[in-house]
C-alpha positions, 0 to 999 in steps of 0.5 A, a space after each residue: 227210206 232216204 238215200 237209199 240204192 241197191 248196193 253200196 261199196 265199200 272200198 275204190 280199189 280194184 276188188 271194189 271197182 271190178 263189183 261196181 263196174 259188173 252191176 252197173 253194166 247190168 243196169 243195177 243202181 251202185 254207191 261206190 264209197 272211197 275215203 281216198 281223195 280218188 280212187 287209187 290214191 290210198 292203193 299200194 302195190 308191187 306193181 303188176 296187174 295179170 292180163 287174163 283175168 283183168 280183161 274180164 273186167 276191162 275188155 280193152 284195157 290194153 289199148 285204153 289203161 295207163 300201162 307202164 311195161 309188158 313184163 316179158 322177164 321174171 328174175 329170181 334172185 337168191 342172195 346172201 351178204 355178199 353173193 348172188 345166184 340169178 334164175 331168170 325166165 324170159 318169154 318171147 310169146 306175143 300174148 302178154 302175161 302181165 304189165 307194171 302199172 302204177 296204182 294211182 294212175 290205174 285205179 283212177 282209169 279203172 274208177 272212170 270206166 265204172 263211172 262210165 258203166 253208171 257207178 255213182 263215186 262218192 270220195 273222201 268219205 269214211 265209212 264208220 259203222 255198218 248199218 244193221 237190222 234183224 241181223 241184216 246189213 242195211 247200209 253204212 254210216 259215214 262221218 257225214 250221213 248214212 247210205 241204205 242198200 239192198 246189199 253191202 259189199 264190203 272192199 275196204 281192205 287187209 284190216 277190215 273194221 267193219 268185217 270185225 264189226 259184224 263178226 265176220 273176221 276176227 282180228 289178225 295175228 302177227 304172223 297173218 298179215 305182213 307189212 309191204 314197204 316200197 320205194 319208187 325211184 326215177 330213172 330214165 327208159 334207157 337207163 331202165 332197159 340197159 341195166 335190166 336187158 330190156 326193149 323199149 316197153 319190156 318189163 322186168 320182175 325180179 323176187 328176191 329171197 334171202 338177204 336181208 331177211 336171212 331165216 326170216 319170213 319176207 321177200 323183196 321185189 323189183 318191177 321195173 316202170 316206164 321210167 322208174 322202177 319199184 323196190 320193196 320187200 314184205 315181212 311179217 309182223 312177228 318176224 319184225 316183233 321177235 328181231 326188232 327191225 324196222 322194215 325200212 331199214 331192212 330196205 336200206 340194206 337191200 338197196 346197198 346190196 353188190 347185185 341191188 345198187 348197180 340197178 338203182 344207181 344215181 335214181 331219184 326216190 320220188 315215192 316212198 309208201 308203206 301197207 298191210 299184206 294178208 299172209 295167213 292163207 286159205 285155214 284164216 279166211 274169214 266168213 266171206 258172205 252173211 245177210 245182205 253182206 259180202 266181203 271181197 279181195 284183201 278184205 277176204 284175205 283172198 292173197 296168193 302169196 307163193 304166186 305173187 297173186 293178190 289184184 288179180 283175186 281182187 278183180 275175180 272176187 269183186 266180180 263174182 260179188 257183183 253177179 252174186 249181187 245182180 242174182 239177189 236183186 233178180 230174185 228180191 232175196 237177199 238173205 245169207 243164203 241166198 248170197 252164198 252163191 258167192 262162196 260157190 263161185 269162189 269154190 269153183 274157181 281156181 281162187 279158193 282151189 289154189 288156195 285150199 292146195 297151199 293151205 299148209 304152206 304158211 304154217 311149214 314155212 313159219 316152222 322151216 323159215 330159217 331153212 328155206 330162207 337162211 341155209 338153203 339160199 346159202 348153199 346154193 350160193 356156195 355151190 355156185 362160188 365153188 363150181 365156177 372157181 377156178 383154183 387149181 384144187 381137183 374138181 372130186 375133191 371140191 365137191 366131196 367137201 361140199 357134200 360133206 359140209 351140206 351133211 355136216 353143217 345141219 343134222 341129219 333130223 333137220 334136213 329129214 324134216 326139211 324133206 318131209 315139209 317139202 314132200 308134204 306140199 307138194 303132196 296138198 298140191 297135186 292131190 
């Protein structure tokens, strides 16, 4: 059979990368296939890769990968029109928990390190069809020829046609997937380390909830870079269908925010880019595995969206694919059952156990979003203006008031329900 190999990627990113990268250093023949002009160059992201688990795959990375800052702060920012309340964790620990890197930059060092192991790349090539017989996949068609493998691992992102092809997803509802859209602006290290209290080479994160997305499904972000940052924010597709808004001009909003402008104050925007972020959570992953088939990282919807945690399952599960791989070459078996031995690995890990703890975590939000991302950010902005005024008025009286508007202002069935949802996360959680 003509161009024919043991295992074929779909998909340069790093869920792709990281499963070529484990096969090949295993001595098994890999395709990598990547309709980008390299890798990285179609990868979006906030912009921050977590240490442990890359160094599974990448030993060395921190001395050797294009890396932009070791994040030693996490701001949380819980915003209303016109105010801001600020929680910040800062860490002093030598171990580094993540850095900001830029995805065009590291995809492409990461893809040259699985060149190095032996992968064979082959870019700007699109996969339009898998190949299959006696319902096995045997390979992929592209524009130009087909590929043939043992095995076909499957990277090719959020909206995976070629899942859908085999039935193996089906197609995303409105509510199951959000749209990220980010911009990246210049500004000079100094400038980046004044604004933010930052050394040289420290890193700062900062999530925003609220404002602009008061009561509705979305969160925004700012990842500081070498010499820009990062500034974006995702919200789901329903969220924008029901109040007809476009996400850049909920980006707009945020950038003119009293405790957002001052930080990107007279950058220049050198990069604006948008794309698809899984949302639906452990109760929509599709089938991840059927005969000679495995599908990996976005493509599997494996997205921890309360952690922020999306590359790091992308690494873990294209590696788990790549050693589901090399047992099913050892073995010349490669039936469903026999790749299934990704899916336990999955279930052993913490990817799926995560998972499966916030399971309930989207569909209560998507009920309580107008209270955990309206009236309760505002409230705790409330507090904050009224117990830092000072204005002559007895200190009972202020907080008698407060407490009787917090009772007054929702009823009492909507703050139970509001408690239960909370009681019942956290009871799916530690359970």
């Amino acid at each position: 059979m003509e161009n024919k190999t043991q295992v074929i990627i779909v998909g340069g990113g790093p869920a792709g990368i990281s499963a070529g990268i484990t096969l090949a250093r295993a001595g098994k023949n890999v395709i990598l296939i990547e309709r980008g002009t390299y890798c990285g160059s179609k990868n979006v992201f906030g912009g921050a890769i977590y240490t442990q688990p890359t160094k599974k795959i990448f030993p060395n990375f921190e001395q050797e990968a294009p890396l932009e800052r070791n994040n030693t702060k996490h701001r949380y920012l819980l915003l209303t029109n016109t105010d801001a309340t600020t929680i910040e964790h800062s860490s002093e620990k030598e171990i580094s928990n993540s850095y900001t890197v830029i995805r065009g930059k590291f995809d492409r060092w990461a893809s040259e390190e699985a060149k190095k192991a032996g992968v064979v790349i082959v870019t700007e090539t699109v996969v339009q069809e898998l190949i299959t017989k006696n319902n096995k996949v045997i390979g992929v068609k592209t524009e130009l020829e087909k590929y043939y493998a043992d095995i076909v691992i499957l990277a090719d992102g959020v909206n995976s046609l070629l899942a859908k092809q085999i039935g193996l997803r089906k197609n995303l509802e409105p509510q199951d997937v959000a749209i990220g859209v980010k911009e990246v602006i210049k500004l000079s290290p100094e400038i980046i380390n004044e604004r933010f209290n930052l050394a040289t080479n420290e890193g700062c994160i900062s999530e925003i909830i609220g404002y602009p997305m008061n009561g509705m499904l979305g969160l925004g972000y700012i990842y500081t870079n070498k010499n820009s940052v990062t500034i974006g924010l995702g919200i789901t597709l329903d969220e924008l269908s029901e109040h007809k808004i476009k996400p850049y001009e909920l980006l707009d909003k945020l950038k003119t925010h009293s405790a957002i402008a001052p930080l990107i104050k007279g950058g220049e925007l050198i990069e604006y880019s948008a794309h698809l972020i899984p949302e639906g959570g452990y109760n929509k992953l599709p089938r991840l595995y059927g005969n000679g088939v495995m599908i990996v990282g976005d493509a599997g919807m494996l997205v921890n969206n309360l952690h922020w945690e999306g590359t790091n399952l992308a690494m873990l599960s294209g590696q788990y694919a790549g050693e589901t791989a090399i047992n099913a070459i050892n073995k010349n078996d490669f039936s469903e059952n026999c790749l299934k031995l990704y899916n336990k690995k999955l279930e052993n890990s913490f990817i799926l156990k995560d998972l499966a703890s916030y399971k309930n975590l989207m569909p209560i939000m998507h009920k309580r979003r107008k209270s955990f991302t309206g009236y309760y950010i505002e409230k705790i902005n409330s507090f904050f203006q009224m117990f830092t005024t000072v204005d002559s008025i007895p200190k009972r009286n202020k907080f008698r008031n407060f407490i009787k508007e917090f009772f007054t202002e929702r009823s009492f069935s909507e703050l139970f329900k509001d408690g239960i949802s909370v009681l019942k996360l956290l009871w799916e959680i530690l359970r």
